[in-house]
C-alpha positions as CSV (number, residue, x, y, z in Angstrom):
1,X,14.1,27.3,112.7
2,X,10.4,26.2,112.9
3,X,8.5,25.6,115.6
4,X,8.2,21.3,116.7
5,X,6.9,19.6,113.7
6,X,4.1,17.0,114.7
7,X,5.4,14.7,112.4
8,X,3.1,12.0,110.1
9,X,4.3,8.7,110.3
10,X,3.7,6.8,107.1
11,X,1.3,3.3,107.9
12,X,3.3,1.7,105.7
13,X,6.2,0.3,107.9
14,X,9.3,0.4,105.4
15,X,13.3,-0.6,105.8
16,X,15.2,3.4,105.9
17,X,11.5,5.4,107.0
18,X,13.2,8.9,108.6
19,X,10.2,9.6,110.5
20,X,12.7,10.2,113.6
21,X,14.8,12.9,111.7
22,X,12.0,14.4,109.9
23,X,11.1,17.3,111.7
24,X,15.4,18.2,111.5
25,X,15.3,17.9,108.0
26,X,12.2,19.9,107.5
27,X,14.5,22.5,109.4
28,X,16.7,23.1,106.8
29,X,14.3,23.0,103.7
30,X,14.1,26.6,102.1
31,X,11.2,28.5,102.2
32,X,11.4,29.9,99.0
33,X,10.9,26.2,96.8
34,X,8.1,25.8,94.7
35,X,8.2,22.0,94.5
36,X,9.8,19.2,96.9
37,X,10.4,15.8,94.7
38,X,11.0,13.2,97.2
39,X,13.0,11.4,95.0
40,X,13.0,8.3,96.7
41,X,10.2,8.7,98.4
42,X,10.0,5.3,99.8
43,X,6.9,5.0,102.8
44,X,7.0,9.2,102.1
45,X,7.7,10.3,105.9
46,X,9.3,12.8,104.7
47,X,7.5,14.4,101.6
48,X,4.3,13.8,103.5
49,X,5.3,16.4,106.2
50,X,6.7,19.2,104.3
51,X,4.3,22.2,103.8
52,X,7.2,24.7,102.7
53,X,6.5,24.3,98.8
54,X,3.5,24.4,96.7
55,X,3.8,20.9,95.0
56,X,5.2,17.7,96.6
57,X,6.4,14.8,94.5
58,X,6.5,11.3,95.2
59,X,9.2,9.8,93.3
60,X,9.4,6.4,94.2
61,X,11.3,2.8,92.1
62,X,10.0,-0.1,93.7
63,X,6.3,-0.7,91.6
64,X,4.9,-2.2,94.9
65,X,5.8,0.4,97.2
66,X,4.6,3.2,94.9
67,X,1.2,1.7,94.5
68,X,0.7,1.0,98.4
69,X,1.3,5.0,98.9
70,X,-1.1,5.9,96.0
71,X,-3.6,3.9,97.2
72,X,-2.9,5.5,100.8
73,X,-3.1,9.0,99.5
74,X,-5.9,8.8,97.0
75,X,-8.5,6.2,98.2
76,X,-11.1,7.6,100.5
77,X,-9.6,6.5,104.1
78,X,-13.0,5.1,105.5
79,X,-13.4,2.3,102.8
80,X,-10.2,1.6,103.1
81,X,-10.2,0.2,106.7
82,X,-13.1,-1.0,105.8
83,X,-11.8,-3.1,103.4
84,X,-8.8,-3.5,105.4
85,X,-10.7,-5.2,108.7
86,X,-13.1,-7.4,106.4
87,X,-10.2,-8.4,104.5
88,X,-8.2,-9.4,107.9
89,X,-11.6,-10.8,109.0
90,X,-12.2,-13.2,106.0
91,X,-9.1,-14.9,106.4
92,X,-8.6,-15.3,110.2
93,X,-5.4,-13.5,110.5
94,X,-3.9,-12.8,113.9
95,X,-0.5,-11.9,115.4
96,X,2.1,-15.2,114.8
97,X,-0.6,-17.4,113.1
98,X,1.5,-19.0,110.4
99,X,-1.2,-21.1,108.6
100,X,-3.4,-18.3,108.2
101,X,-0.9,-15.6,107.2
102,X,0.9,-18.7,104.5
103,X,-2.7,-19.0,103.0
104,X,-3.2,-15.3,103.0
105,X,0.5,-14.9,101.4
106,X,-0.5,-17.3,98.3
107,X,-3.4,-15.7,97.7
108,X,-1.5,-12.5,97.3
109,X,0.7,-13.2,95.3
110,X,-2.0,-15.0,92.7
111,X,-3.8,-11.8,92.8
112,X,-0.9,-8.9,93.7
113,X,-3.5,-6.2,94.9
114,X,-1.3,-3.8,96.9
115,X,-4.2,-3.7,99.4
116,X,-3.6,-7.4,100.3
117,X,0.6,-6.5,99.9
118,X,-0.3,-3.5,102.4
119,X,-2.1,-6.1,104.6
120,X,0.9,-8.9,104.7
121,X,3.4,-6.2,105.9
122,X,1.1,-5.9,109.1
123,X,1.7,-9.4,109.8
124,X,5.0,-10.2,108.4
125,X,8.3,-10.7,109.9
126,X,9.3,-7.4,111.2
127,X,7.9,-5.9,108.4
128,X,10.5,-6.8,105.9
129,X,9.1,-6.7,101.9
130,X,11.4,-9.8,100.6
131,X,10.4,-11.1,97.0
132,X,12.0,-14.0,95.5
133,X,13.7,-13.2,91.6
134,X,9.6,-14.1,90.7
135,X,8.3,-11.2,92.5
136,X,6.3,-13.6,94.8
137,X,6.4,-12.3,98.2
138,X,8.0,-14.3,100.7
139,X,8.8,-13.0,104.2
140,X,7.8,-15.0,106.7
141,X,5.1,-14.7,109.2
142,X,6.1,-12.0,112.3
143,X,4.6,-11.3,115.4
144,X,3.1,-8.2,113.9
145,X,-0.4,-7.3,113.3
146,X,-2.9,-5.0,112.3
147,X,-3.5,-2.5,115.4
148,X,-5.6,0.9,116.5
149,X,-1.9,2.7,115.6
150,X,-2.0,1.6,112.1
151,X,-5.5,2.7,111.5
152,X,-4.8,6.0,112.8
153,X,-2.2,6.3,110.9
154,X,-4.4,5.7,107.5
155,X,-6.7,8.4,108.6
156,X,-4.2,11.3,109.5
157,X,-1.9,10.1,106.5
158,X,-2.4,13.3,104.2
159,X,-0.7,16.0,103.5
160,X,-0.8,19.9,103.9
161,X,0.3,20.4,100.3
162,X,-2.7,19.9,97.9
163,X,-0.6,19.6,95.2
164,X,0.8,16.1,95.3
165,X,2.0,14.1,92.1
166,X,3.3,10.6,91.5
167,X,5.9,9.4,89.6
168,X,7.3,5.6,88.7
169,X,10.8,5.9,88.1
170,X,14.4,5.2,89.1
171,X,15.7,8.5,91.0
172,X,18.8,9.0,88.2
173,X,15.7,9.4,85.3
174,X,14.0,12.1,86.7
175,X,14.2,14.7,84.3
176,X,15.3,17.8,86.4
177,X,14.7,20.0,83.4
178,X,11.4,19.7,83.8
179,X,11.2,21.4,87.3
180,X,11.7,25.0,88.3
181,X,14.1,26.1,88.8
182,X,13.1,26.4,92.6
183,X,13.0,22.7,93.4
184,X,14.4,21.1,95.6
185,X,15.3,17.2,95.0
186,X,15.4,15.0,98.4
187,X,17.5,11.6,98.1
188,X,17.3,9.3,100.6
189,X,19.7,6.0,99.3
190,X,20.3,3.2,101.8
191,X,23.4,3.3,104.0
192,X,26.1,1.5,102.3
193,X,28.2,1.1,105.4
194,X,25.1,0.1,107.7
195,X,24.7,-3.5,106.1
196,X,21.0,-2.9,105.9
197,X,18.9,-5.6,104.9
198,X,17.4,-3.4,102.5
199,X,20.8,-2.8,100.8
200,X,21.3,-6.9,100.3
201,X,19.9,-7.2,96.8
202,X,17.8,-10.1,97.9
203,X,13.9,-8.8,97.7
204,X,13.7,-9.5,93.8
205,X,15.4,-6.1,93.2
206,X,18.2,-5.0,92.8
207,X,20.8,-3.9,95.8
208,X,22.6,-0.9,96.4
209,X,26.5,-0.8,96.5
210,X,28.9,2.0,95.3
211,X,28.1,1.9,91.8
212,X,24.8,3.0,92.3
213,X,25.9,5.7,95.0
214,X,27.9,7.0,92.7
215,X,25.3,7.3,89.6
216,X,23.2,9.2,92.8
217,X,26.3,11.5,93.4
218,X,26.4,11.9,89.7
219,X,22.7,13.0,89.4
220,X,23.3,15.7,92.4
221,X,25.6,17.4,90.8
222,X,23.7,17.6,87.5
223,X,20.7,19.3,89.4
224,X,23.6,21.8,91.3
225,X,25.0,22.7,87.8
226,X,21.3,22.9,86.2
227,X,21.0,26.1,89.0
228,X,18.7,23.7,91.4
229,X,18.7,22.4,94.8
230,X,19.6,18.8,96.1
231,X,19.5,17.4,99.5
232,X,20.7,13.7,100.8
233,X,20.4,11.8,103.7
234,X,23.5,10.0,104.9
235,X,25.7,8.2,107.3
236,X,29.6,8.8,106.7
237,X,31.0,6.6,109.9
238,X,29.1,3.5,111.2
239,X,30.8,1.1,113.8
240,X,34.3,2.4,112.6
241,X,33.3,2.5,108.9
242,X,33.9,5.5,107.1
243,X,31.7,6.3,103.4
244,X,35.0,7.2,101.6
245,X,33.4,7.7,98.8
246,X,30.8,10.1,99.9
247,X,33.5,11.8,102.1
248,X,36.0,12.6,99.0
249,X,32.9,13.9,97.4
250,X,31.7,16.5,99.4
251,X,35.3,17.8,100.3
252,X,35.8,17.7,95.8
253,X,32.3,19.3,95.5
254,X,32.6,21.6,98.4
255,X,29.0,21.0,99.4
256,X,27.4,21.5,103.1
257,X,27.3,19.0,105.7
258,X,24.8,19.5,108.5
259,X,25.2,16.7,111.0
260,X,21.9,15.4,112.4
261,X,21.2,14.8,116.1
262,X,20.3,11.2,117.4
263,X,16.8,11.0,118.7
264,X,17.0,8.9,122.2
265,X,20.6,7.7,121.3
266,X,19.2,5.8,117.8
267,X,22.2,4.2,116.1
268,X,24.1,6.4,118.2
269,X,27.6,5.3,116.9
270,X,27.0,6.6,113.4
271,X,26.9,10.1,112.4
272,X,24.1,10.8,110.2
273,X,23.9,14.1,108.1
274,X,22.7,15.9,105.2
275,X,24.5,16.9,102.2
276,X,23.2,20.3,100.6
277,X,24.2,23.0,97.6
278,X,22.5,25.8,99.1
């Protein structure tokens, strides 16, 4: 085991972040992988805090996600706030204004910088990136805001693995062939007993049901057979809901189940784990 991981939490607040089960998982990444693909790297909590391989890979679908993480990983940090503050400046936003934030919110999405998408999440309704079928953002305003936490955040957000790379694409179209063979592919698909709001197929996206957890399950075995590694996060019972479908997979597949511990009794009622090959 490693010593306590000081774990990075991503400024981008985003629906499934495993910033509390990070340092667990990096526990049981092996130290012999020469690349981590985050394969659905979402806000990248996780990617951003392993240091076991020598190239990270942010894999991520959603177009507007993606770019806010580039833009946090490769943009120098200072001008960033900077742009950040004037930008929060110049249109008078503040925690729970809604006529500010509705103006800001149009203006966004005539213009769809990510930088502007990055700064309507501060202020938004619990966070929550909801699009209507147009892509127009439309969460309402929250009583969130821009804070000393965030920026901090923005300047520590970097990772100990100089070698990171981007990548645009849904996690079943990553070509595993063209990884070593000492990769290891990290999936982290929403909870499809949790009824997260994230899994409802209403942001302008589409949601996520069995179909698509079983193309996933699909796609993990290809990368066991190809010789490579695969981990997933999961829950298998939630409030008396079992993932049968996940369940009679791992018993077929014969893969290992590590069961994660609750931090501070989190969704204590559901058992969280991950799946591994290896």
């Amino acid at each position: 085991m490693n010593d306590k991981l000081v774990v990075k939490k991503s400024p981008l607040n985003y629906s499934g972040s495993k910033n509390y089960i990070v340092d667990q998982i990096q526990n049981y990444i092996p130290n012999d992988i020469n690349c981590f693909v985050d394969c659905m790297g979402g806000a990248f909590n996780v990617g951003i805090n392993i240091n076991k391989a020598h190239t990270i890979v942010y894999n991520e679908f959603n177009p507007f996600v993606y770019q806010i993480i580039v833009m946090l990983l490769t943009q120098n940090k200072e001008k960033l706030i900077s742009k950040i503050e004037s930008t929060i400046s110049t249109f008078n936003l503040s925690k729970g204004d809604k006529t500010n934030y509705l103006k800001f919110r149009e203006y966004y999405n005539s213009h769809k910088e990510p930088i502007n998408l990055f700064i309507l999440l501060m202020y938004c309704f619990q966070n929550q990136m909801r699009f209507n079928n147009k892509h127009n953002f439309n969460t309402p305003v929250g009583n969130c805001s821009y804070n000393e936490t965030i920026k901090e955040r923005i300047l520590t957000f970097s990772s100990e693995v100089k070698d990171i790379k981007f990548s645009n694409k849904d996690c079943n179209d990553i070509d595993i062939n063209s990884y070593p063979k000492n990769t290891l592919f990290y999936f982290d698909p929403p909870y499809i007993i949790t009824n997260a709001a994230y899994n409802d197929g209403k942001r302008g996206f589409n949601g996520w049901d069995e179909e698509q957890e079983k193309k996933l399950l699909h796609t993990a075995d290809k990368i066991n057979l190809n010789g490579q590694k695969f981990m997933i996060s999961n829950v298998i019972y939630h409030n008396g809901k079992t993932n049968e479908l996940l369940l009679n997979w791992i018993h077929e597949k014969k893969y290992k189940v590590i069961s994660l511990v609750p931090h501070n009794g989190r969704y204590g009622s559901r058992k969280e784990v991950l799946i591994i090959n290896y």
